[in-house]
PDB file of N, CA, C and O in Angstrom:
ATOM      1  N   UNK A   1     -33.028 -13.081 -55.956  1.00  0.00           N
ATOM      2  CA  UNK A   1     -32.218 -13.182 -54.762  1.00  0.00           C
ATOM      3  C   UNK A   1     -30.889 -12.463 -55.014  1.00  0.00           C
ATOM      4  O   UNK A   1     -30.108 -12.787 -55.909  1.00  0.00           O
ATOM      5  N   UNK A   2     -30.730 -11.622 -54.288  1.00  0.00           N
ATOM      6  CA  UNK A   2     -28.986 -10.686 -54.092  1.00  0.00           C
ATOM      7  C   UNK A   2     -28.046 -11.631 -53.683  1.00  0.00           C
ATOM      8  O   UNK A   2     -28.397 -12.223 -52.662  1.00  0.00           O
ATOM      9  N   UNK A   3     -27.245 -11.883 -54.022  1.00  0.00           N
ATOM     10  CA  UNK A   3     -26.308 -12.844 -53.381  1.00  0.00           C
ATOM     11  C   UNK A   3     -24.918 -11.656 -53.236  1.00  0.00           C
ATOM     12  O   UNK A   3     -24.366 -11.232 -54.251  1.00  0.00           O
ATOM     13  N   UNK A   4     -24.521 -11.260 -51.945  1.00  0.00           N
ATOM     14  CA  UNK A   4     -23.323 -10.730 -51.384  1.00  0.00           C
ATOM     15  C   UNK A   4     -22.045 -10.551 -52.464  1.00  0.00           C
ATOM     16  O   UNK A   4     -21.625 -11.535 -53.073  1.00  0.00           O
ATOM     17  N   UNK A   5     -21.567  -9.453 -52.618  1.00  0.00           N
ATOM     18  CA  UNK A   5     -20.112  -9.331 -53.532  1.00  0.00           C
ATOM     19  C   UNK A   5     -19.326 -10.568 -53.020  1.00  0.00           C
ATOM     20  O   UNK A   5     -19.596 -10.946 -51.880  1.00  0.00           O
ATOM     21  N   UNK A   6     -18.343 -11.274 -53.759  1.00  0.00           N
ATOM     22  CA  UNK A   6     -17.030 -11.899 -53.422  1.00  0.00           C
ATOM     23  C   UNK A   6     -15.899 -11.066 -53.376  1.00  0.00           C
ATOM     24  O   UNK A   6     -14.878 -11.746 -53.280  1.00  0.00           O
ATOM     25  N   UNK A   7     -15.641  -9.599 -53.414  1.00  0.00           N
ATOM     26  CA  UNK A   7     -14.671  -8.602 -53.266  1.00  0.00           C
ATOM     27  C   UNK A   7     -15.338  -7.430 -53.190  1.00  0.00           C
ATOM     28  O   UNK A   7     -16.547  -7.366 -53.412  1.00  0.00           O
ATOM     29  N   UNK A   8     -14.399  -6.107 -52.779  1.00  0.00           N
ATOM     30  CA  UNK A   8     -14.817  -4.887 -53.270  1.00  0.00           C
ATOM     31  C   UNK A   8     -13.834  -4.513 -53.770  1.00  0.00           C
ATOM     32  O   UNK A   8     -12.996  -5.356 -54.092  1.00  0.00           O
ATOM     33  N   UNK A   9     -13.580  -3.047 -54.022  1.00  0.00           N
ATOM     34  CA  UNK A   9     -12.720  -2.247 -54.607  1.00  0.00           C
ATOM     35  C   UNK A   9     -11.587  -2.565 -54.207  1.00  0.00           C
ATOM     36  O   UNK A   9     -10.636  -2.877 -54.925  1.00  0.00           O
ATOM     37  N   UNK A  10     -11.614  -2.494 -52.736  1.00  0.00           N
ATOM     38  CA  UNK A  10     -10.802  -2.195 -51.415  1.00  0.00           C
ATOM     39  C   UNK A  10      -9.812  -3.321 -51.634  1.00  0.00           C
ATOM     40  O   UNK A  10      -8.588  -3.224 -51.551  1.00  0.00           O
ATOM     41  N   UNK A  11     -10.563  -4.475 -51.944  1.00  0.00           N
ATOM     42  CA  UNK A  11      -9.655  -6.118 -52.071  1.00  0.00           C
ATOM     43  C   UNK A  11      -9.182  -5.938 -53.346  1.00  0.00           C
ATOM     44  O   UNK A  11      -8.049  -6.395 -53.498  1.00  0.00           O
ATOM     45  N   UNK A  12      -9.668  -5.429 -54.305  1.00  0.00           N
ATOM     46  CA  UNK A  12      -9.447  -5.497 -55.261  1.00  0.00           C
ATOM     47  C   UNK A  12      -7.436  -4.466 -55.296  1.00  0.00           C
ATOM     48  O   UNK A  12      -6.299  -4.934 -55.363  1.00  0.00           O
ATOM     49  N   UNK A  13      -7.740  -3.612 -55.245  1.00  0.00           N
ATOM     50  CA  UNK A  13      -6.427  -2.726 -54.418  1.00  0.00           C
ATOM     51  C   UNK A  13      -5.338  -3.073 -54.065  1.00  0.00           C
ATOM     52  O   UNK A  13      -4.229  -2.565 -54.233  1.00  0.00           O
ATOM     53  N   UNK A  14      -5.705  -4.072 -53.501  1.00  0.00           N
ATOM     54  CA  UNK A  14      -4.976  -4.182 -51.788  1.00  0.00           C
ATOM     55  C   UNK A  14      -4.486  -5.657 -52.866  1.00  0.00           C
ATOM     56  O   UNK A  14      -3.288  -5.886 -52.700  1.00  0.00           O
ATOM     57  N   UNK A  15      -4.849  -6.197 -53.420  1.00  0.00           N
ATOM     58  CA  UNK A  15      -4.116  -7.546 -54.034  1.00  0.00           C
ATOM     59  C   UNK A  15      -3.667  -7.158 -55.172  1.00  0.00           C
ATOM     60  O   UNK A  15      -3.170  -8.023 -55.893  1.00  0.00           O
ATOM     61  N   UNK A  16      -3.721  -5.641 -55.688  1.00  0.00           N
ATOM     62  CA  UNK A  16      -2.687  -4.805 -57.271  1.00  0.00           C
ATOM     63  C   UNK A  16      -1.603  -4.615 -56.106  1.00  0.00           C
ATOM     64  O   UNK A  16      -0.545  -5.243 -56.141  1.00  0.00           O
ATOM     65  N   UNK A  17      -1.955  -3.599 -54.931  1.00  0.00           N
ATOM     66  CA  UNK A  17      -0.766  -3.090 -53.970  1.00  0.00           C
ATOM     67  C   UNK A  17       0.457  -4.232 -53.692  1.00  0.00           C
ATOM     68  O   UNK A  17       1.668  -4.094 -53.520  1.00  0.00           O
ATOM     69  N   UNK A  18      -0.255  -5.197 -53.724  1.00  0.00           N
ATOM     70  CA  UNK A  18       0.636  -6.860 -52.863  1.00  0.00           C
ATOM     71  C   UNK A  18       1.474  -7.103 -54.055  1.00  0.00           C
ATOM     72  O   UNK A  18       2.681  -7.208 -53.842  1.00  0.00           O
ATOM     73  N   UNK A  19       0.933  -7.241 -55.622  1.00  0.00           N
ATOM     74  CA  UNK A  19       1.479  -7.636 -56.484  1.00  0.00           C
ATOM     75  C   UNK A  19       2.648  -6.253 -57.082  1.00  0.00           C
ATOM     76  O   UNK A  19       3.815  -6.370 -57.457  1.00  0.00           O
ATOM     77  N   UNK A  20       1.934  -5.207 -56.997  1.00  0.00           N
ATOM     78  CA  UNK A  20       2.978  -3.919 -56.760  1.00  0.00           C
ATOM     79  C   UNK A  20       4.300  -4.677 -56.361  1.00  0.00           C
ATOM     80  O   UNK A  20       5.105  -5.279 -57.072  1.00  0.00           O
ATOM     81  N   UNK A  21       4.271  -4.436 -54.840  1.00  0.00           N
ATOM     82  CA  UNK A  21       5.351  -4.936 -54.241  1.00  0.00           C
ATOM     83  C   UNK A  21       6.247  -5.834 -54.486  1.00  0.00           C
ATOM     84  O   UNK A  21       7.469  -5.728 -54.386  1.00  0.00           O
ATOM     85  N   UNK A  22       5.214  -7.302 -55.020  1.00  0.00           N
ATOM     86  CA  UNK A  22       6.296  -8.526 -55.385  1.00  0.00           C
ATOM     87  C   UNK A  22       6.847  -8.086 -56.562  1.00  0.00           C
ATOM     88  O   UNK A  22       8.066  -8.199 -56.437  1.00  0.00           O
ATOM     89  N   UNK A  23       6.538  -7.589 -57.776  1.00  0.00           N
ATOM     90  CA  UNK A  23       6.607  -7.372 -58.968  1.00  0.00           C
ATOM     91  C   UNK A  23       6.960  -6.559 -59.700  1.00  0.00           C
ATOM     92  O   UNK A  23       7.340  -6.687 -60.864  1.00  0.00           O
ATOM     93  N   UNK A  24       6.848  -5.499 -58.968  1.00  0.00           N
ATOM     94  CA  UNK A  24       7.187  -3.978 -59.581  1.00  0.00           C
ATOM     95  C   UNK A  24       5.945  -3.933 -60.373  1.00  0.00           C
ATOM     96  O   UNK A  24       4.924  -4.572 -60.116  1.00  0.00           O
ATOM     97  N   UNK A  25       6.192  -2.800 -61.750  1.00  0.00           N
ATOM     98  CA  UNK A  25       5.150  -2.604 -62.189  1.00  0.00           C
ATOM     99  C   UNK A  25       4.458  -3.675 -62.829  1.00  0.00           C
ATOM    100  O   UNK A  25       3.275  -3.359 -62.711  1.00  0.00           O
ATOM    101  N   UNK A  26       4.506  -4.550 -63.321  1.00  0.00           N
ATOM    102  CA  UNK A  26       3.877  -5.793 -63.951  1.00  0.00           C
ATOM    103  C   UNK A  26       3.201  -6.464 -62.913  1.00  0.00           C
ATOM    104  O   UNK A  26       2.485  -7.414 -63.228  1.00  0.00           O
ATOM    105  N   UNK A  27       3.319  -6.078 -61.519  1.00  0.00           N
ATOM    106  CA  UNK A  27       2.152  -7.039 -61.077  1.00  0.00           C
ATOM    107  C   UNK A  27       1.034  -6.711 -60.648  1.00  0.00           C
ATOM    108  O   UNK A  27       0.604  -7.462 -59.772  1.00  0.00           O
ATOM    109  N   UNK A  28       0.077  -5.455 -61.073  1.00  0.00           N
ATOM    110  CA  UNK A  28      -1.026  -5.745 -60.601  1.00  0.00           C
ATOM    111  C   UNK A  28      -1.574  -6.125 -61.735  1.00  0.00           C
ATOM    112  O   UNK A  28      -2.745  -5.745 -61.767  1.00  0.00           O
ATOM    113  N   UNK A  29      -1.199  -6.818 -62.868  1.00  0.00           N
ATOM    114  CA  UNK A  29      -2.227  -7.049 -63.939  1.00  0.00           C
ATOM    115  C   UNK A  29      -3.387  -8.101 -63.173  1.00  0.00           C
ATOM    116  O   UNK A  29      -3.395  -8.674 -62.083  1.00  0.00           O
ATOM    117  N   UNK A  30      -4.515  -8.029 -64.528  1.00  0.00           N
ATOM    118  CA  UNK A  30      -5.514  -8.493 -64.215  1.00  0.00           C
ATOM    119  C   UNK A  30      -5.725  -9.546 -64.063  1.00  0.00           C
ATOM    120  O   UNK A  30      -6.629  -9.914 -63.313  1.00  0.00           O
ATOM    121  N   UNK A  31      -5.037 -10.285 -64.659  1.00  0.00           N
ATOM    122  CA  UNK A  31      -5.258 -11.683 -64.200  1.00  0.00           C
ATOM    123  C   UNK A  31      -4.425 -12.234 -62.886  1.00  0.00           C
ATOM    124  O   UNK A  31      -4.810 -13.247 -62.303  1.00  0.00           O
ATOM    125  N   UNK A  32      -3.609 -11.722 -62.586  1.00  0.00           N
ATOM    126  CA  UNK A  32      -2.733 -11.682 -61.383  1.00  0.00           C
ATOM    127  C   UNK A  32      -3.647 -11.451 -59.954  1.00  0.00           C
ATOM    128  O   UNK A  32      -3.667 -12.066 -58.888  1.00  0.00           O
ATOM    129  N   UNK A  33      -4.300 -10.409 -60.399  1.00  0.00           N
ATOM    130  CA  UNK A  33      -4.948  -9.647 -58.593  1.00  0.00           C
ATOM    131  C   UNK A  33      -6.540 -10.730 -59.055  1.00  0.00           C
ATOM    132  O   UNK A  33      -7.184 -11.000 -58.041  1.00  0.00           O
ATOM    133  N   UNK A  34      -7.039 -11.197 -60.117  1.00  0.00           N
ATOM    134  CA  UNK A  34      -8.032 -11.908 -60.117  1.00  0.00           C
ATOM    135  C   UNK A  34      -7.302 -13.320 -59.422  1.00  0.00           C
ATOM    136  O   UNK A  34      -7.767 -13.781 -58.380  1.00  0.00           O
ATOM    137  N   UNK A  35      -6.527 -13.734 -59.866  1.00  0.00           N
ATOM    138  CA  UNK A  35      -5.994 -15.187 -59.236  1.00  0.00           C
ATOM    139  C   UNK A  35      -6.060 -14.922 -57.610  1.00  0.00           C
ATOM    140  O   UNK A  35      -6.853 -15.486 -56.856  1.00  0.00           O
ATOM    141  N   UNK A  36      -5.059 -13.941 -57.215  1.00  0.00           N
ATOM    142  CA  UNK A  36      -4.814 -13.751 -55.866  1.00  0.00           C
ATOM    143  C   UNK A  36      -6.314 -13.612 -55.110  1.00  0.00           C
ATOM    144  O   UNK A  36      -6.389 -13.861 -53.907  1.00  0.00           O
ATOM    145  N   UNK A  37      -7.050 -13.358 -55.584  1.00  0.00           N
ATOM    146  CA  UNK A  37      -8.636 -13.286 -55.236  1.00  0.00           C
ATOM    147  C   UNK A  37      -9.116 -14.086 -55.249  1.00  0.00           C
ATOM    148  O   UNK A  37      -9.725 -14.438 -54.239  1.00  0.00           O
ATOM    149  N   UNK A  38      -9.124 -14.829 -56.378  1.00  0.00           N
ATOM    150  CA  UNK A  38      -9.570 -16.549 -56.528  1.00  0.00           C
ATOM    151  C   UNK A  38     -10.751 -16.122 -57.041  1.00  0.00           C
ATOM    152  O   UNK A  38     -11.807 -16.560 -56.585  1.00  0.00           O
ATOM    153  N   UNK A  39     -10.732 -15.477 -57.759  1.00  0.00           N
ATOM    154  CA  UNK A  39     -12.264 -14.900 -58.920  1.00  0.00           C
ATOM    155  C   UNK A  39     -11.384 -15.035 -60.251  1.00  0.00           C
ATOM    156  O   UNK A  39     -10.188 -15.326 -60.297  1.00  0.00           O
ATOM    157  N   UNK A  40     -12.219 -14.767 -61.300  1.00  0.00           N
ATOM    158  CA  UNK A  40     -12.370 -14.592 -62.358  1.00  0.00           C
ATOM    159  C   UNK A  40     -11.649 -13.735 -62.815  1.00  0.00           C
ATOM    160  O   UNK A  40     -11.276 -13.102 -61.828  1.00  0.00           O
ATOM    161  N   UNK A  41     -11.093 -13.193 -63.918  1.00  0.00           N
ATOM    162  CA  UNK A  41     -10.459 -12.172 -64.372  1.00  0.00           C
ATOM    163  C   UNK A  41     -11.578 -10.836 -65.034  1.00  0.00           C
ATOM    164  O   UNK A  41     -11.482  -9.609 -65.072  1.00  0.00           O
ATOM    165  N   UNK A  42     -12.509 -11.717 -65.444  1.00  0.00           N
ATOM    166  CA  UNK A  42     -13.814 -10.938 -66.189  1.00  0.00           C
ATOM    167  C   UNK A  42     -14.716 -10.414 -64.646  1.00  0.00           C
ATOM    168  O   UNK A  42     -15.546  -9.513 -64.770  1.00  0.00           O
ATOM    169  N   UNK A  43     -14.600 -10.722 -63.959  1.00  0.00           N
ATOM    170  CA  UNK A  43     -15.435 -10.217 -62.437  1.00  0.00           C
ATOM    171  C   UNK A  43     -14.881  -9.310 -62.021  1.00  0.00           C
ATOM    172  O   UNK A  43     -15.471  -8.660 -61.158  1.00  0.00           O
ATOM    173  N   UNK A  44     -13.780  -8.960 -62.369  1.00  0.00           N
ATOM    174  CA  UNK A  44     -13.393  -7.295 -62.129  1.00  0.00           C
ATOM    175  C   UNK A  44     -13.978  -6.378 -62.732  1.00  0.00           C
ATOM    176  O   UNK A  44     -14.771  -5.661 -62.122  1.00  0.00           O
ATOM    177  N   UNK A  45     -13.807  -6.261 -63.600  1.00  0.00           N
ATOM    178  CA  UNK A  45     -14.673  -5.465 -64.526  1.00  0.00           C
ATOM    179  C   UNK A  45     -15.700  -4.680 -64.081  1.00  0.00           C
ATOM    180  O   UNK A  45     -15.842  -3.570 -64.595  1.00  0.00           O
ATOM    181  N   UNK A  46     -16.475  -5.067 -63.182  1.00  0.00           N
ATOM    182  CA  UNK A  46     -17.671  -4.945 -62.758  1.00  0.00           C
ATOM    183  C   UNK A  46     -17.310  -3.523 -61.751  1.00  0.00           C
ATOM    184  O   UNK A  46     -17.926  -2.458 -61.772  1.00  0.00           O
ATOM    185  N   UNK A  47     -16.265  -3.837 -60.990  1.00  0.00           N
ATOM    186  CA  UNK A  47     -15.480  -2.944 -60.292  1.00  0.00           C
ATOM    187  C   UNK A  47     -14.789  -1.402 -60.773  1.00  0.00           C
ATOM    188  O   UNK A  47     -14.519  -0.413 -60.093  1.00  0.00           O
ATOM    189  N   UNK A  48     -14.652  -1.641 -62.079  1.00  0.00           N
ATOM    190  CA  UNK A  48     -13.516  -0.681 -62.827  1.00  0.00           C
ATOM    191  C   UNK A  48     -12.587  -0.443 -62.636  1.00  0.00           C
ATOM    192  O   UNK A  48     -12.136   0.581 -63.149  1.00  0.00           O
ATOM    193  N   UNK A  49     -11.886  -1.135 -61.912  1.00  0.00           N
ATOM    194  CA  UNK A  49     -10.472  -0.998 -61.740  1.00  0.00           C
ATOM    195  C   UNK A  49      -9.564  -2.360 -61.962  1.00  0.00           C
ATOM    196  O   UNK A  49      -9.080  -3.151 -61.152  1.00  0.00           O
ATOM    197  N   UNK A  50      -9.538  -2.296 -63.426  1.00  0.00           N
ATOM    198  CA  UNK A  50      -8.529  -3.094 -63.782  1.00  0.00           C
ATOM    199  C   UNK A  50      -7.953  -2.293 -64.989  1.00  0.00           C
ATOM    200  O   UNK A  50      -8.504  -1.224 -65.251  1.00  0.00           O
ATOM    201  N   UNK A  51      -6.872  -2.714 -65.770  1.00  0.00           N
ATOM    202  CA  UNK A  51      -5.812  -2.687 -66.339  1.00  0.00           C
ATOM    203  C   UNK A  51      -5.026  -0.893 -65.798  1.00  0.00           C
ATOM    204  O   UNK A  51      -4.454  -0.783 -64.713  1.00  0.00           O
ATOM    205  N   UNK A  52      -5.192   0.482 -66.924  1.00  0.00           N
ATOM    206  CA  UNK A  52      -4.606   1.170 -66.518  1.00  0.00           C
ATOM    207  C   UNK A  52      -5.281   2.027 -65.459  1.00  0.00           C
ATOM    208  O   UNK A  52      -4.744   3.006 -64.938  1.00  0.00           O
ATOM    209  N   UNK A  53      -6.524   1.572 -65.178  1.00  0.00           N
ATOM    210  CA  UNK A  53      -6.984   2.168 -63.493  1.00  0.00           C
ATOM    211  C   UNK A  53      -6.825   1.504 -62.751  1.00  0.00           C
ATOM    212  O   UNK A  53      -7.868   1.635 -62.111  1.00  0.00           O
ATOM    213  N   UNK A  54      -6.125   0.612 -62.131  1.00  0.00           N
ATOM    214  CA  UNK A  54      -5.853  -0.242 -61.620  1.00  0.00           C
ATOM    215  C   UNK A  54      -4.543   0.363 -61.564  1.00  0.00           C
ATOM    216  O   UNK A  54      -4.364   1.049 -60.557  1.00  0.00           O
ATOM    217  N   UNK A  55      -3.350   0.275 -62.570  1.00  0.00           N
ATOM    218  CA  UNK A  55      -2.282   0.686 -61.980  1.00  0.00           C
ATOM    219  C   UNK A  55      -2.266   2.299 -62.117  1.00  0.00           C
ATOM    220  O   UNK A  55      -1.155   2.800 -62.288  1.00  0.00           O
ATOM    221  N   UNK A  56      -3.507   3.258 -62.052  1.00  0.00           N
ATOM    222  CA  UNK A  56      -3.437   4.246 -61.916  1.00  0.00           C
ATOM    223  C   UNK A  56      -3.452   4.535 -60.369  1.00  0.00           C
ATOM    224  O   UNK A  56      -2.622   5.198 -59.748  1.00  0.00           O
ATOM    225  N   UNK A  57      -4.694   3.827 -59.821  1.00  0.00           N
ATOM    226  CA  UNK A  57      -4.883   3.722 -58.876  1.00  0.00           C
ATOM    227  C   UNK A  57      -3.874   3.106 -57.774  1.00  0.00           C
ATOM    228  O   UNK A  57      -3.879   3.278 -56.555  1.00  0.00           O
ATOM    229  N   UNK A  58      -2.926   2.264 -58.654  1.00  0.00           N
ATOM    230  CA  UNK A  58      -1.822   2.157 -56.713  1.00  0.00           C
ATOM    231  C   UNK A  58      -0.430   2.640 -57.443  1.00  0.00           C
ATOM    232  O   UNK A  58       0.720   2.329 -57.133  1.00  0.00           O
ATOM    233  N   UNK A  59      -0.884   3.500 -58.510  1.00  0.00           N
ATOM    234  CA  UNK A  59       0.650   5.069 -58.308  1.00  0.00           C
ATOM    235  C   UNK A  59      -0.109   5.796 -57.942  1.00  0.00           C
ATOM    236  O   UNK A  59       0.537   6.817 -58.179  1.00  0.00           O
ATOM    237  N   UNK A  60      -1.107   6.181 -57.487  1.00  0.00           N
ATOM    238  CA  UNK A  60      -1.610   7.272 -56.244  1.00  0.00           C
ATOM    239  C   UNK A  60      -1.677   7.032 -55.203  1.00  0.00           C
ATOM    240  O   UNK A  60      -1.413   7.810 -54.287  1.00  0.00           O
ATOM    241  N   UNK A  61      -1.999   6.040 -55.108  1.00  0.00           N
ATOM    242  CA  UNK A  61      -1.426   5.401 -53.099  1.00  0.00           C
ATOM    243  C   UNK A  61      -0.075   5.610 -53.278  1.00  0.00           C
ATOM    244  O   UNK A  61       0.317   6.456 -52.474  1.00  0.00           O
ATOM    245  N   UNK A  62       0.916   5.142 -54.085  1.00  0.00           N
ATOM    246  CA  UNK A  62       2.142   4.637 -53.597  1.00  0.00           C
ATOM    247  C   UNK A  62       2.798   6.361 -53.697  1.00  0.00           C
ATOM    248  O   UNK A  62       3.605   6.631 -52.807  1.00  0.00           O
ATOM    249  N   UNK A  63       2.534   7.319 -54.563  1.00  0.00           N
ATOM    250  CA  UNK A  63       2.560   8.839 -55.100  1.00  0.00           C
ATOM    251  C   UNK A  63       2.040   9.578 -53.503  1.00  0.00           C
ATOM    252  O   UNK A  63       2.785  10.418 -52.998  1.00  0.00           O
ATOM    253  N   UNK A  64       0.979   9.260 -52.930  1.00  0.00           N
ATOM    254  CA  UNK A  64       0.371   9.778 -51.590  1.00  0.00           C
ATOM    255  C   UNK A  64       1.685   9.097 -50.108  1.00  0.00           C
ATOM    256  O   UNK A  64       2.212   9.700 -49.173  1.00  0.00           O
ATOM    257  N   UNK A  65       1.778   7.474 -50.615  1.00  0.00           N
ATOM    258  CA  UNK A  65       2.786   7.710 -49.240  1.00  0.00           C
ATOM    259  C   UNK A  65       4.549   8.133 -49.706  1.00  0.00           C
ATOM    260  O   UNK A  65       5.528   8.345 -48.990  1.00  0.00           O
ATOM    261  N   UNK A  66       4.418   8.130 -50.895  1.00  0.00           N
ATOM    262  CA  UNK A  66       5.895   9.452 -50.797  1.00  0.00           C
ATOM    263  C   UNK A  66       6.038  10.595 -49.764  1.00  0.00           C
ATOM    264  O   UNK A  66       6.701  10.981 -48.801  1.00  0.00           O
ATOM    265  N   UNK A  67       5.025  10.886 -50.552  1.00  0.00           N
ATOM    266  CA  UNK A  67       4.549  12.404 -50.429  1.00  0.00           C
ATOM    267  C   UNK A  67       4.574  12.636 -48.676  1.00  0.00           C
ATOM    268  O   UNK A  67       5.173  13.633 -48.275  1.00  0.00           O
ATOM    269  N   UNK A  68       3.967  11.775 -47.722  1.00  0.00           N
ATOM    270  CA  UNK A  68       3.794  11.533 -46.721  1.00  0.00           C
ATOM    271  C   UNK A  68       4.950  11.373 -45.667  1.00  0.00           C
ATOM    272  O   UNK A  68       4.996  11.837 -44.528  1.00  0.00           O
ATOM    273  N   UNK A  69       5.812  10.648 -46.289  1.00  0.00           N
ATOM    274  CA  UNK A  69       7.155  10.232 -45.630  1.00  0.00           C
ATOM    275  C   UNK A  69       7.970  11.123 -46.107  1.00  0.00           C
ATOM    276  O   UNK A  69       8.886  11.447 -45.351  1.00  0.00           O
ATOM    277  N   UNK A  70       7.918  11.658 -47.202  1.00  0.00           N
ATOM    278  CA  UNK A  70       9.265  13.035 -47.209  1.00  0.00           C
ATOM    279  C   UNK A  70       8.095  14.504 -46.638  1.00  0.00           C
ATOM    280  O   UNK A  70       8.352  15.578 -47.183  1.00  0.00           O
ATOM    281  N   UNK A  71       7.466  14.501 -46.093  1.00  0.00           N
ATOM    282  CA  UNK A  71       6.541  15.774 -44.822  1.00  0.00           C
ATOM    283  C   UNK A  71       6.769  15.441 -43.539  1.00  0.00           C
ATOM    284  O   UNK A  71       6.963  16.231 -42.616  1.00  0.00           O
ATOM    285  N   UNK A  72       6.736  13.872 -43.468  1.00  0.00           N
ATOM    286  CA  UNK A  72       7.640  13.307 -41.863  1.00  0.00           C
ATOM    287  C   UNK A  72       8.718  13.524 -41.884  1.00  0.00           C
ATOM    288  O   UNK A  72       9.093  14.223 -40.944  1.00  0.00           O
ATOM    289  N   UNK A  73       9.706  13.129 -42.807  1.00  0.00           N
ATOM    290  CA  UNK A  73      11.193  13.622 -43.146  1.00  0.00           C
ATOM    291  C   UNK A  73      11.618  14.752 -42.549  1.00  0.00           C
ATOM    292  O   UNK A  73      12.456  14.940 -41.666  1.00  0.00           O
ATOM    293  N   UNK A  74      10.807  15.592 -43.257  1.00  0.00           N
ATOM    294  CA  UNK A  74      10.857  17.200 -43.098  1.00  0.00           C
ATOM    295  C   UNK A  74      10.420  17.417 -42.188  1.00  0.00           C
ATOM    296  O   UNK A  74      10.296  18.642 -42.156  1.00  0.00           O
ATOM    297  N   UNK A  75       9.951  16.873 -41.063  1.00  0.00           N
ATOM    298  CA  UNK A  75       9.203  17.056 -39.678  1.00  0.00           C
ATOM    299  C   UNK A  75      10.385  17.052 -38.728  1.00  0.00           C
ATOM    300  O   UNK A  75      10.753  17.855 -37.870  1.00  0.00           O
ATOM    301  N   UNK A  76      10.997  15.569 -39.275  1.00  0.00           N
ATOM    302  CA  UNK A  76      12.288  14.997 -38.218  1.00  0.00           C
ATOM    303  C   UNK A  76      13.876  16.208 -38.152  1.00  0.00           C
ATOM    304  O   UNK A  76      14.815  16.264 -37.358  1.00  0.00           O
ATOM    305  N   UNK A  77      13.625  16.794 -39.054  1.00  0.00           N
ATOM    306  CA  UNK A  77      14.757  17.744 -39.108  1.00  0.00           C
ATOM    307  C   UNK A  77      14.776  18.802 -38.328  1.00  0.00           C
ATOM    308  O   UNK A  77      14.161  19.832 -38.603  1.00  0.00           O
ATOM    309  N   UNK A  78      15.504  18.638 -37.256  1.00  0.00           N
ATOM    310  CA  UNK A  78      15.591  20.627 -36.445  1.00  0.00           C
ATOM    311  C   UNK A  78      15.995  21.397 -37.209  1.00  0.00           C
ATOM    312  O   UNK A  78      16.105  22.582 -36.892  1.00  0.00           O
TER     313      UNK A  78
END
């Protein structure tokens, strides 16, 4: 019997991104975005994105909306 994921990547992300924010760099560790999930710390794993892909992965989101807002920046200027 398949029994349904309890996260994907996407959640997985999105609760490093949250801890980003509260924390600066120390918070998407793994046991942090596993708590905020209410899983396991070892059930990430499965995912690959924990420790430095994990915070590789949201300095390229956070690297992409720089990047984004100084091209709007540069939009807003006559």
């Amino acid at each position: 019997m398949l029994y349904p994921p309890k996260t994907s990547p996407r959640a997985i992300f999105d609760a490093a991104w949250e801890g980003f924010e509260r924390d600066g760099a120390e918070g998407p560790a793994v046991r942090g975005v596993a708590a905020a999930l209410g899983l396991a710390p070892n059930a990430l794993f499965r995912y690959h994105l924990v420790g430095d892909a994990l915070l590789a992965a949201v300095a390229d989101e956070g690297a992409g909306l720089l990047l984004a807002s100084r091209e709007d920046a540069g939009r807003a200027v006559p």
